[in-house]
N, C-alpha and C positions, 0 to 999 in steps of 0.2 A: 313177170310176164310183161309183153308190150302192153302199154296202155290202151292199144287201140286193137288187143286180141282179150276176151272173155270166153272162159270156158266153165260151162254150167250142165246139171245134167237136165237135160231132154225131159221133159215129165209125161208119164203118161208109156202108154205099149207105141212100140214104132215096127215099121216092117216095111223090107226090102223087096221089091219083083223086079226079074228082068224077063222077057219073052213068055209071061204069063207063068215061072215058076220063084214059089216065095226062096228065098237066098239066105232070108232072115228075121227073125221076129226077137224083140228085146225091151226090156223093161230098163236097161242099164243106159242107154244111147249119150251121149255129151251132143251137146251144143256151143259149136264155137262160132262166135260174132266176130268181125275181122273188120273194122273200119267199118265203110260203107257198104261192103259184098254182101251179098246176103249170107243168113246164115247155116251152115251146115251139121250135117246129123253125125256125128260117128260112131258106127256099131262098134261093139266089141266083138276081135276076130273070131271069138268061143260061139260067136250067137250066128256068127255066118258059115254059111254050107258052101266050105272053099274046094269042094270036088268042082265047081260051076267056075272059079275063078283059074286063069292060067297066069303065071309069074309073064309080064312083058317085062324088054329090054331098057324100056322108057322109066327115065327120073328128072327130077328138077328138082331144085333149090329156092328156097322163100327164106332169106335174110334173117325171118322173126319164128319160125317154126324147124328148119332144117331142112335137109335131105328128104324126097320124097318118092318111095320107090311103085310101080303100079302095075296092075292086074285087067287082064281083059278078061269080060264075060263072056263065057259060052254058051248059048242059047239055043234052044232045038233046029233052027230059022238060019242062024249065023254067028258070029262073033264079034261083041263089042271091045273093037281095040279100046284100050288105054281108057275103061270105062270105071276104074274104080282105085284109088290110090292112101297110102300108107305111110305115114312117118315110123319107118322103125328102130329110129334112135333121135329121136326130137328134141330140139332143146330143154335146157332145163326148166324152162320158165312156162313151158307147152307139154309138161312129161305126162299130163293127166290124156294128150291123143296118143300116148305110144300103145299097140296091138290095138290099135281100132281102126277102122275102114271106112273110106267116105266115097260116094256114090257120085258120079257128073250125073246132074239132073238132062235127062232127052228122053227122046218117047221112047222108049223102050224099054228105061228103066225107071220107076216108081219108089218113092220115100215118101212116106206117111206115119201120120198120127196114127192110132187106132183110137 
């Protein structure tokens, strides 16, 4: 792994909302620290209600994790483009985020502790 990517698991219950419906709840979550970035949650794909999530066209690439492919939220309200993204073949050194999901933090979608 890069020196400056940690992945640990998450301690504790976590859970996902977007436009007031839960998406997710898990006791499995990872936490990856990434340099200075803050750090992020990753559910496991099993623990998210991916009827709410639609395949977007949009990916990107990070040098130290891989390929990233991502998912917009649908919400009763509207649709959050490009609000939740995926390494699903991630480097070897990062294999502990492949089928997990990670959330952009904005108002309308929530990541907590429980």
């Amino acid at each position: 792994m890069a020196d400056h990517i940690k992945i640990t698991p998450a301690p504790g219950t976590w859970t996902v909302r977007a436009g007031g419906a839960v998406l997710g709840e898990t006791t499995q979550a990872l936490e990856l620290s990434e340099g200075d970035y803050p750090a992020v949650i990753y559910f496991p794909r099993q623990d998210i209600a991916m009827a709410f999530l639609d395949t977007s066209e949009k990916t990107s690439h990070c040098p130290h994790k891989g390929d990233a492919s991502y998912f917009s939220v649908v919400t009763k309200s509207r649709t959050l483009q490009n609000a939740v993204w995926s390494y699903e073949d991630p480097k070897e050194s990062v294999a502990a985020i492949k089928d997990h999901l990670a959330f952009y933090p904005m108002d309308e979608i929530t990541v907590e502790q429980l």
